[in-house]
C-alpha atoms as an extended CHARMM CRD file, in Angstrom:
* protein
*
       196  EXT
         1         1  UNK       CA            146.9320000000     -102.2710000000       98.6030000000  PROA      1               0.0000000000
         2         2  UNK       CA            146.3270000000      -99.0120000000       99.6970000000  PROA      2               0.0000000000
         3         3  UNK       CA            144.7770000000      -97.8080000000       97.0830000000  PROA      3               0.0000000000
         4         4  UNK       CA            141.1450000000      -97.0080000000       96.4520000000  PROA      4               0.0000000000
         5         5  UNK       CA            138.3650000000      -96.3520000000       93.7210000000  PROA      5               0.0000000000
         6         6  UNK       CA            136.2710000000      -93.2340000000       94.2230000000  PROA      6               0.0000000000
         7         7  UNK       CA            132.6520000000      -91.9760000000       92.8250000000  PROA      7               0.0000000000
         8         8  UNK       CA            133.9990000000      -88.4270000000       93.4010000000  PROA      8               0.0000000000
         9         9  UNK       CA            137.0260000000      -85.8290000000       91.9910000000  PROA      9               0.0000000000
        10        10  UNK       CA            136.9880000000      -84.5150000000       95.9860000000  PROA      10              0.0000000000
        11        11  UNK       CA            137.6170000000      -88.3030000000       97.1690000000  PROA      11              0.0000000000
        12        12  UNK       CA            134.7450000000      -88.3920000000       99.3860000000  PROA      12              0.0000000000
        13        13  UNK       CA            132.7690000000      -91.1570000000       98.1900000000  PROA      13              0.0000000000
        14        14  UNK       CA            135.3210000000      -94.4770000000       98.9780000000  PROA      14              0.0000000000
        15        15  UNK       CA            133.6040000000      -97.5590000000       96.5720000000  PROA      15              0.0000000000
        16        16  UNK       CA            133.2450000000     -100.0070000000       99.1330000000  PROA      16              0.0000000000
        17        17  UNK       CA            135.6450000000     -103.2450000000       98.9520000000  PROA      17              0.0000000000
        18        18  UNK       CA            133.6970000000     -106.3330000000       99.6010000000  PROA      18              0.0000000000
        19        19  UNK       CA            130.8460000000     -105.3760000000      102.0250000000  PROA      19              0.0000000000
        20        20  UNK       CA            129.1840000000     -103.4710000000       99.4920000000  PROA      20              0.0000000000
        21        21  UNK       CA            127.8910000000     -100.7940000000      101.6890000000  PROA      21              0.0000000000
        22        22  UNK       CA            129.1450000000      -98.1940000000       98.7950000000  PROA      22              0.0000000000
        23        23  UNK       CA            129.2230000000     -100.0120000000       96.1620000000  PROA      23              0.0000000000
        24        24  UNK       CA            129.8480000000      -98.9200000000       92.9050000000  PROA      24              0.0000000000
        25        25  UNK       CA            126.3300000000      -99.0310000000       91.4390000000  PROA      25              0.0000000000
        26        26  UNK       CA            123.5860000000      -97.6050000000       89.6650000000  PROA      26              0.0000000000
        27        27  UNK       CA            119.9770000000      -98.4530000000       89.0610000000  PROA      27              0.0000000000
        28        28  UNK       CA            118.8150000000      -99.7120000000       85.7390000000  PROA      28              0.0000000000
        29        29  UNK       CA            115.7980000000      -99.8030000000       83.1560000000  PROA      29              0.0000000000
        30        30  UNK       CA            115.8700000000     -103.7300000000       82.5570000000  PROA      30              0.0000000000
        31        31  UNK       CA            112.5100000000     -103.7110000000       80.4580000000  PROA      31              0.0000000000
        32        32  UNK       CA            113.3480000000     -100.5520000000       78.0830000000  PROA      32              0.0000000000
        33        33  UNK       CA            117.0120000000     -101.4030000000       77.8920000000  PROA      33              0.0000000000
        34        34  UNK       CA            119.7280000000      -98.5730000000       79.6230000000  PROA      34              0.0000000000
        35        35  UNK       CA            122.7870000000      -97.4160000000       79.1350000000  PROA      35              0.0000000000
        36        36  UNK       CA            124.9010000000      -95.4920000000       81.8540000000  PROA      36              0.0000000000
        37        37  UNK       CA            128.7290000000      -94.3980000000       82.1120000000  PROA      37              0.0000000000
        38        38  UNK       CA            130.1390000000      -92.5700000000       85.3970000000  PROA      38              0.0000000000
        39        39  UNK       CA            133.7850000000      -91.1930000000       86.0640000000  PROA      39              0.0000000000
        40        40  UNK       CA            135.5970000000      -93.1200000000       88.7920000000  PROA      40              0.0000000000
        41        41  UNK       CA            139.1070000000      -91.9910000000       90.4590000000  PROA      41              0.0000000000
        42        42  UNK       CA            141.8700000000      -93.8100000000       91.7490000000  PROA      42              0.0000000000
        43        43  UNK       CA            143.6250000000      -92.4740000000       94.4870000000  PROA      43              0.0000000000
        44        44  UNK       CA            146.0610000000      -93.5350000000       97.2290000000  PROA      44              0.0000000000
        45        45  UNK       CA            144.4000000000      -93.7950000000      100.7940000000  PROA      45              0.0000000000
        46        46  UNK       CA            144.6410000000      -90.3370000000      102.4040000000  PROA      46              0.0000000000
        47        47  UNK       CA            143.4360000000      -87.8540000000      105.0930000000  PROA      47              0.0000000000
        48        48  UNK       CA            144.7390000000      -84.6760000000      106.9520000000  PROA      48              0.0000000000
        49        49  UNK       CA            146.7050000000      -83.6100000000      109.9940000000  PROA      49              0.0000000000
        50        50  UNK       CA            144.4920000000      -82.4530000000      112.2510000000  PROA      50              0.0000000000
        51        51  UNK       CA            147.2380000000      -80.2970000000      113.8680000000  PROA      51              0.0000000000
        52        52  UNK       CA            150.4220000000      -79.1540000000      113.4030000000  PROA      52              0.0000000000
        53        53  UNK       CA            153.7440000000      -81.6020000000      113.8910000000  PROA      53              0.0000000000
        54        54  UNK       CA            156.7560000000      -80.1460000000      114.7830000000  PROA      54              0.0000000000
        55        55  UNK       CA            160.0820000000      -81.2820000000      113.7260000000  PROA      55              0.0000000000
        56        56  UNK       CA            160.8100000000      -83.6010000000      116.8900000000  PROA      56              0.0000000000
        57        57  UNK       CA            157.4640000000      -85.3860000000      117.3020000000  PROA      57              0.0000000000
        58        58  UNK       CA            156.7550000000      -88.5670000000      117.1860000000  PROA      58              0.0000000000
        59        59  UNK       CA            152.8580000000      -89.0920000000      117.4680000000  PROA      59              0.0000000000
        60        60  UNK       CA            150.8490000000      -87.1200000000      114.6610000000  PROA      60              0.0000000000
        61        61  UNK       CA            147.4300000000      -86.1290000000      115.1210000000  PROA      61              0.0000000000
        62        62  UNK       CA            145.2110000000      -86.8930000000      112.0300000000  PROA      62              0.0000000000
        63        63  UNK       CA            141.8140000000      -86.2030000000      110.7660000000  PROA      63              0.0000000000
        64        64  UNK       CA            140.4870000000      -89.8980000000      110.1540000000  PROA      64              0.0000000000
        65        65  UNK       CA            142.4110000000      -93.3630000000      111.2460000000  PROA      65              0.0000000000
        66        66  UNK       CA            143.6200000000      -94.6720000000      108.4580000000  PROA      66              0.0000000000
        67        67  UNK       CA            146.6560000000      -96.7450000000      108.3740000000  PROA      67              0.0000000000
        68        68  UNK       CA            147.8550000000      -99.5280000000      109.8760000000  PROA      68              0.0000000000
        69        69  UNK       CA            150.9870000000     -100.9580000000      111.7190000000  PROA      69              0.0000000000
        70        70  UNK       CA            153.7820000000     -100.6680000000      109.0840000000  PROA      70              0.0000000000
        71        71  UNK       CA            152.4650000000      -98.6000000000      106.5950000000  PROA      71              0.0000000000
        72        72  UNK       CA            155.0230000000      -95.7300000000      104.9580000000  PROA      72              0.0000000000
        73        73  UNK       CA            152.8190000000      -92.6080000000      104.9030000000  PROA      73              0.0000000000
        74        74  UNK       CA            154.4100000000      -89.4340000000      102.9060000000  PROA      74              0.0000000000
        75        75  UNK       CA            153.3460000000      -85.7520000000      104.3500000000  PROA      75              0.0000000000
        76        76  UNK       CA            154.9640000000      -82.9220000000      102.2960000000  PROA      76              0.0000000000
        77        77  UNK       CA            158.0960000000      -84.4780000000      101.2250000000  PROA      77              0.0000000000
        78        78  UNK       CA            158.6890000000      -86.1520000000      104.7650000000  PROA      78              0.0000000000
        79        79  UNK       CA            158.3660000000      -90.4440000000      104.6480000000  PROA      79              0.0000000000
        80        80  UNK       CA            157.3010000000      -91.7050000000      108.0830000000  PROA      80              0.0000000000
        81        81  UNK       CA            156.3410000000      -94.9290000000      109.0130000000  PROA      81              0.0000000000
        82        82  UNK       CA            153.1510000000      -96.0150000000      111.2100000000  PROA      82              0.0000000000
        83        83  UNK       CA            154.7150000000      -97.5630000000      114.3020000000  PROA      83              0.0000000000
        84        84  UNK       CA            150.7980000000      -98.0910000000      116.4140000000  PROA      84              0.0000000000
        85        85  UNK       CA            148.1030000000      -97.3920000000      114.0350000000  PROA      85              0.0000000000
        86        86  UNK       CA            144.4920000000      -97.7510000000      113.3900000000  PROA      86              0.0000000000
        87        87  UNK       CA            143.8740000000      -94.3840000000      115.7680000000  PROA      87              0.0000000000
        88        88  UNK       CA            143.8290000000      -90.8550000000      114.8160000000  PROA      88              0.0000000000
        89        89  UNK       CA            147.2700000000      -90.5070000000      116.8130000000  PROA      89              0.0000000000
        90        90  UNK       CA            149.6270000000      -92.8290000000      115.3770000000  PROA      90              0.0000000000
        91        91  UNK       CA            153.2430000000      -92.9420000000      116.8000000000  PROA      91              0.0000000000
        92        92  UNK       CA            155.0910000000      -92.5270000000      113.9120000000  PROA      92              0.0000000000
        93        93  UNK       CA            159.0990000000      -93.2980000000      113.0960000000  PROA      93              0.0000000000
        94        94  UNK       CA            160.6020000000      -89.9680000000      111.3960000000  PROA      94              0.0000000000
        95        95  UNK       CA            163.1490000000      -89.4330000000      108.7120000000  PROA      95              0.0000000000
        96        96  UNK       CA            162.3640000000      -93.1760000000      106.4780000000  PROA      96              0.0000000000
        97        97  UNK       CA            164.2520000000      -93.3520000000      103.4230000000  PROA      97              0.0000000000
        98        98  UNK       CA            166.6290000000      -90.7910000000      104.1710000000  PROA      98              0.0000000000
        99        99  UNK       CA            163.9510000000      -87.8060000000      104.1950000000  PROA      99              0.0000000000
       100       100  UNK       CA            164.5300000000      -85.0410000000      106.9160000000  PROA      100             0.0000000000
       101       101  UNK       CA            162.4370000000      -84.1650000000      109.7120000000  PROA      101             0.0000000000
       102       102  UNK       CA            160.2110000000      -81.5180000000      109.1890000000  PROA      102             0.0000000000
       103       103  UNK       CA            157.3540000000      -79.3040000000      110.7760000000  PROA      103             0.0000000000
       104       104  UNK       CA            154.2370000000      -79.6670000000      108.9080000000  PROA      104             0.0000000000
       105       105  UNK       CA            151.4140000000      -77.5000000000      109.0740000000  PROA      105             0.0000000000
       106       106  UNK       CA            147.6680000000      -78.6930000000      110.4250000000  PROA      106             0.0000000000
       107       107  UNK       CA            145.8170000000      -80.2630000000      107.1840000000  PROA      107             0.0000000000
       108       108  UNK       CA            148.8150000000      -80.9210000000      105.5150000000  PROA      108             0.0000000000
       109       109  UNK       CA            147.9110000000      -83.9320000000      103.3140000000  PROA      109             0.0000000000
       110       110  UNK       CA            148.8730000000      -87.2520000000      104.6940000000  PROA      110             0.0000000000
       111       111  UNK       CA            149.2630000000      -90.1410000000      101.4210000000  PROA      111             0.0000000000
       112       112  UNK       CA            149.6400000000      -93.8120000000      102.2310000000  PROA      112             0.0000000000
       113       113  UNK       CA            153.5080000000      -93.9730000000      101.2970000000  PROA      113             0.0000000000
       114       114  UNK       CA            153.6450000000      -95.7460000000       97.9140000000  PROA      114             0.0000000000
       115       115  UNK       CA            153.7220000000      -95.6910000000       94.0930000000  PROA      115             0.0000000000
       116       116  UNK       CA            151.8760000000      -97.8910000000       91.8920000000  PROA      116             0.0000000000
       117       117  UNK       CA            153.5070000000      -99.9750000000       88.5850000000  PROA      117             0.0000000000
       118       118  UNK       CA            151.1120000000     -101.6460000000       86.4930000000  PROA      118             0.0000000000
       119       119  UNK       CA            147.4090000000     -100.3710000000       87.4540000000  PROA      119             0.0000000000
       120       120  UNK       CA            144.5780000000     -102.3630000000       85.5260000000  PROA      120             0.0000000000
       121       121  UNK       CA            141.3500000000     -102.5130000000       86.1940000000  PROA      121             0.0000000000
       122       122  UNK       CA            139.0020000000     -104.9670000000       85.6590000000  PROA      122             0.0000000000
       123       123  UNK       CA            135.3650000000     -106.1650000000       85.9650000000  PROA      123             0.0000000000
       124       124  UNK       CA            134.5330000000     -108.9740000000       87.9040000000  PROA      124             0.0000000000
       125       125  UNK       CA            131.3510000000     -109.7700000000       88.6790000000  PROA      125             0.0000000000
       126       126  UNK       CA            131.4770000000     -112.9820000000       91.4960000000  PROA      126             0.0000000000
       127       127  UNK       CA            127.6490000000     -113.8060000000       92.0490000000  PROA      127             0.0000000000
       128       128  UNK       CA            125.2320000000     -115.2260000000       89.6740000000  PROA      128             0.0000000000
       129       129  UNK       CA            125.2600000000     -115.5380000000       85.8740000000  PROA      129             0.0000000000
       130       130  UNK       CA            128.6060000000     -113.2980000000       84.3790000000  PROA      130             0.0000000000
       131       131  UNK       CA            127.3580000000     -109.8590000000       83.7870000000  PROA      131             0.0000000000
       132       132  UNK       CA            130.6710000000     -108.2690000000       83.5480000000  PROA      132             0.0000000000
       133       133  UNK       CA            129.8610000000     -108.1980000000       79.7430000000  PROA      133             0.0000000000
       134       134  UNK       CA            127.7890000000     -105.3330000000       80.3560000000  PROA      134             0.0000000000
       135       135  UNK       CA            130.6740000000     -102.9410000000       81.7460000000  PROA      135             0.0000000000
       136       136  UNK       CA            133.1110000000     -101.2140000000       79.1440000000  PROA      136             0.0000000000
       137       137  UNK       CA            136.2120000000      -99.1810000000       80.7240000000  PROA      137             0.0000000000
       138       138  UNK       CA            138.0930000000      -96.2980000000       78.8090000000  PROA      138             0.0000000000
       139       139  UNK       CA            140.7060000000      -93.4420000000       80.1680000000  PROA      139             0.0000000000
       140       140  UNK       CA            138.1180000000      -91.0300000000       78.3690000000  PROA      140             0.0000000000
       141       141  UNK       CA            134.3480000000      -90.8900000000       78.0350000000  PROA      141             0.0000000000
       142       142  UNK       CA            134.6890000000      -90.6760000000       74.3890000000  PROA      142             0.0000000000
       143       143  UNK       CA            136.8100000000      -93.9750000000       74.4360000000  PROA      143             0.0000000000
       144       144  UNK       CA            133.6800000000      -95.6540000000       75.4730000000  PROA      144             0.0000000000
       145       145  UNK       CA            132.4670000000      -96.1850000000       71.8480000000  PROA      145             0.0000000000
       146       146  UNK       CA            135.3410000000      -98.5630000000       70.9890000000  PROA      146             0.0000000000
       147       147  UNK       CA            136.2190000000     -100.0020000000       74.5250000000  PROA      147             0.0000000000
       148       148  UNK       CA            136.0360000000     -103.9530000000       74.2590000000  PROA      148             0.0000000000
       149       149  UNK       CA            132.9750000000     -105.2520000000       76.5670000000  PROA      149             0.0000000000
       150       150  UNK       CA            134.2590000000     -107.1760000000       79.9300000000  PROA      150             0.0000000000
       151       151  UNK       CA            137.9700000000     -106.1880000000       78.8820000000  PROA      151             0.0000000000
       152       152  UNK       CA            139.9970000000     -104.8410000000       81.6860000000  PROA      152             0.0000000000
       153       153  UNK       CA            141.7450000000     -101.4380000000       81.2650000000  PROA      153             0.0000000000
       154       154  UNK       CA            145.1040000000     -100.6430000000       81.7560000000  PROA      154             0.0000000000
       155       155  UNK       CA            146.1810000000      -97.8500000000       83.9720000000  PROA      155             0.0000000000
       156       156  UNK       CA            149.8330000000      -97.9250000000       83.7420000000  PROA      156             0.0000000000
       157       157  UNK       CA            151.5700000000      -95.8600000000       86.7690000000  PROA      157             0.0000000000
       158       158  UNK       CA            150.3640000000      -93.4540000000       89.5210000000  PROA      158             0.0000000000
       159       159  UNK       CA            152.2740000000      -91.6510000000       92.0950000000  PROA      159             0.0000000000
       160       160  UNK       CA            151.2690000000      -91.6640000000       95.2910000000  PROA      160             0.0000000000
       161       161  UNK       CA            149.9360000000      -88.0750000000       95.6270000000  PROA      161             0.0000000000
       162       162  UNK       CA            148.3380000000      -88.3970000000       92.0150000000  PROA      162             0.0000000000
       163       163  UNK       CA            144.9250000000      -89.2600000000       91.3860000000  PROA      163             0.0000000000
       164       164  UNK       CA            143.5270000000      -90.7760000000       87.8210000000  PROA      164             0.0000000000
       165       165  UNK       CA            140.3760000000      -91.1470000000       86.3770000000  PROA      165             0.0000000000
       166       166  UNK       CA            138.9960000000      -93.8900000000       83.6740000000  PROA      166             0.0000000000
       167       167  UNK       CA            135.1000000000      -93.9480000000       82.9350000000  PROA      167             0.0000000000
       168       168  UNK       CA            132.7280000000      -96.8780000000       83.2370000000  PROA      168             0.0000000000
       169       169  UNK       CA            129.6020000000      -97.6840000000       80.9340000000  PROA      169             0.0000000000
       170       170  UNK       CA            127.2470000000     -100.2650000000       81.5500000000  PROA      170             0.0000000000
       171       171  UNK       CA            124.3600000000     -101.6750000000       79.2170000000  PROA      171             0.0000000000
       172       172  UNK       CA            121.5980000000     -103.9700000000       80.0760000000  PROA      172             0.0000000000
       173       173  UNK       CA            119.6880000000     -105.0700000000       77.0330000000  PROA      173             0.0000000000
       174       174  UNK       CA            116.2080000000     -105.1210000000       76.8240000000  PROA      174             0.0000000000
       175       175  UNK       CA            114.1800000000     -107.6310000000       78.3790000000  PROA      175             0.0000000000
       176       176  UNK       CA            116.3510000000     -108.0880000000       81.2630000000  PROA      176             0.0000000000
       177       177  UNK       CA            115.5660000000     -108.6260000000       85.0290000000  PROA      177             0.0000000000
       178       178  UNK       CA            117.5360000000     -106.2640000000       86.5530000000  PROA      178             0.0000000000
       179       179  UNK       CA            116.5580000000     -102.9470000000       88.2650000000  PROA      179             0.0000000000
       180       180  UNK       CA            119.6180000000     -101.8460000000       90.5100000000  PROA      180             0.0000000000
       181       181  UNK       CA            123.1170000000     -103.8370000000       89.4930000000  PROA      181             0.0000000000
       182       182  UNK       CA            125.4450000000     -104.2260000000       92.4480000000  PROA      182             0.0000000000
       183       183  UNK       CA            127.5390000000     -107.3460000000       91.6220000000  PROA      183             0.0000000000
       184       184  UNK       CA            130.2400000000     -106.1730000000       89.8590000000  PROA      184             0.0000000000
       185       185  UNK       CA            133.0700000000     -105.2920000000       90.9200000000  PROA      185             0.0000000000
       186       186  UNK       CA            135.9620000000     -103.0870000000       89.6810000000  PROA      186             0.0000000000
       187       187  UNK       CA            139.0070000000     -105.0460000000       91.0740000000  PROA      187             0.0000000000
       188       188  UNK       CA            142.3940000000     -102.9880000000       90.8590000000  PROA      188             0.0000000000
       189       189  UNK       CA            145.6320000000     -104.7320000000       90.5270000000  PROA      189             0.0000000000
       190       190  UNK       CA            149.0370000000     -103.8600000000       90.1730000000  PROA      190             0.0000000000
       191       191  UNK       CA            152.3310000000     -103.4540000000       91.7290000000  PROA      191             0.0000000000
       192       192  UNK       CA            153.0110000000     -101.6120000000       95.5180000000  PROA      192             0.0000000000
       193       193  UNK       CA            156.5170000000      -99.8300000000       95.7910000000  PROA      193             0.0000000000
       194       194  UNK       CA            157.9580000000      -98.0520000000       98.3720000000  PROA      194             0.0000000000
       195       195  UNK       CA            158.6890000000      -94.2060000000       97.5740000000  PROA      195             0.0000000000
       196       196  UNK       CA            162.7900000000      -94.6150000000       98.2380000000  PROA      196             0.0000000000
């Protein structure tokens, strides 16, 4: 998937995916008991042009390497797809899906290429005893109060130049031995489509 959860509304805080140098974290009272919710974003991967494309070209410049051999990427209402990639000048196949060459200016937004059917997320945590319990998800913070411990949340559908939001709370009773919770993890599922 090319999608990604963010601590951040300007999308500059990537949660990390398995390595956990970003994970999505905080740090916790165990022997008082503490309770703490954070907004998190969902948002297709995504950077810039870091110069202008004319109509004609086939190698874009961008601001950060990020897609792959394959991938559909959308800029303004133009579908290309990623013919050499992982560099920040990708040679690029014009026109996909039937969309017409354009010029596009420099920091034009570049979107991975696809739509999303079917988001939930849900709380996994994959080390240790199951603390998942502690997380509750909700589209709103004020959801929180009635959200269903562990339960995953459902998203439903995102376009791929739209980015959604759903809060997290976690509680860790008193008595526990637990000072900074890294474990769990928010895995996303759902179902890729190509923008036709």
């Amino acid at each position: 998937m090319t999608i990604h959860l963010y601590l951040d509304e300007a999308l500059t805080q990537q949660v990390s995916e398995g390595d956990f140098s970003n994970p999505e974290a905080d740090s916790y009272n165990g022997t008082d008991g503490d309770i703490k919710g954070r907004r998190i974003f969902v948002a297709n991967e995504q950077t810039r042009l870091a110069a202008a494309v004319d109509a004609v070209q086939n190698t874009i410049t961008l601001a950060e390497a990020r897609f792959v051999d394959g991938e559909l990427i959308i800029v303004d209402g133009e579908q290309m797809q990623i013919e050499s990639g992982g560099t920040l000048t990708p040679m690029v196949q014009r026109e996909v899906s039937n969309t017409a060459a354009a010029p596009h200016a420099a920091d034009a937004i570049v979107y991975s290429g696809y739509d999303y059917t079917g988001l939930v997320i849900d709380p996994i945590d994959e080390t240790g005893t199951d603390e998942s319990v502690w997380y509750r998800l909700a589209p709103t913070q004020a959801g929180l109060e009635s959200a269903v411990q562990s339960a995953p949340l459902t998203l439903g559908n995102k376009a791929h130049d739209q980015t959604i939001s759903f809060w997290r709370r976690c509680t860790v009773l008193p008595g526990t031995p637990v000072q900074n919770k890294i474990d769990i993890k928010l895995r996303v599922t759902g179902t890729q489509n190509p923008i036709l």
